[in-house]
N, C-alpha and C positions, 0 to 999 in steps of 0.2 A: 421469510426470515424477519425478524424482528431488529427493529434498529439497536434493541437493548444488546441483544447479541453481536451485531454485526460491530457496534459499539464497541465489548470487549475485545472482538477479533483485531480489529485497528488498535485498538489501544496496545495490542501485546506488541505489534507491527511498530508502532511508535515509540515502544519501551526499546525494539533492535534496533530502529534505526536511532535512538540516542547514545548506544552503546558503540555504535561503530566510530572508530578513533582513527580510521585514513580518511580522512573526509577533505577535499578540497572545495576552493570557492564555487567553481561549477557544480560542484555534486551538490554544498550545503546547498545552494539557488537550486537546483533540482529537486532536492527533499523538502524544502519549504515549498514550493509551488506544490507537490503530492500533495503536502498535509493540508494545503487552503483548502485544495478541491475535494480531501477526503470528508473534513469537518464542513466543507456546501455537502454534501452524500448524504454526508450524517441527518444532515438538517430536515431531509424529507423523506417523507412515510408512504410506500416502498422507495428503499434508497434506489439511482435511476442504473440501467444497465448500461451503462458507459464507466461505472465504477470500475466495472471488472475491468472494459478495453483498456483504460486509464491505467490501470495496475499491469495489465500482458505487456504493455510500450513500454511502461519504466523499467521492466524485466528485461527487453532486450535492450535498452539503453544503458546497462547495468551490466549486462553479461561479462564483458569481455576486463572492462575495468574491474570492478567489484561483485567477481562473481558468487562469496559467500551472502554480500546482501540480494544480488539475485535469485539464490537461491531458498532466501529467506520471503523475498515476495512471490516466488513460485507456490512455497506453501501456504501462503496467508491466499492465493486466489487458490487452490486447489480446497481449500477448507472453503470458500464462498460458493467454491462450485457443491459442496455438497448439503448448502442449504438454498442451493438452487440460484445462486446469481453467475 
């Protein structure tokens, strides 16, 4: 997969998780620490295969709380999986 692509995919990921308006202190501190580690991802060419583990953990850290943005990161790794991460 090309970083230019995987680029967009995040970036749609980044457009929902700005939209999301229940957001507490914990969660924002949770969303910021994704987005560091997503944009170190982005940085290298093949992005590393811990992105994907990265993203399955903040899924079920997310479940139970916010489980529309769960299932919002379910599809953004489910689309990874089909350019192979």
């Amino acid at each position: 997969m090309k970083s230019e692509e995987l680029r967009k995919i995040l970036e749609q990921l980044h457009a929902e998780l700005a939209s999301t308006d229940t957001i507490d202190a914990a969660l924002r501190d949770r969303l910021r620490a994704l987005q560091v580690d997503i944009g170190d991802a982005l940085g290298k060419e093949p992005p590393p295969a811990s992105l994907r583990k990265m993203l399955e953990d903040t899924v079920v850290y997310f479940e139970a709380s916010h489980p529309t943005l769960a299932r919002r990161l379910a599809a953004v790794i489910d689309t990874l999986a089909l350019y192979g991460l």
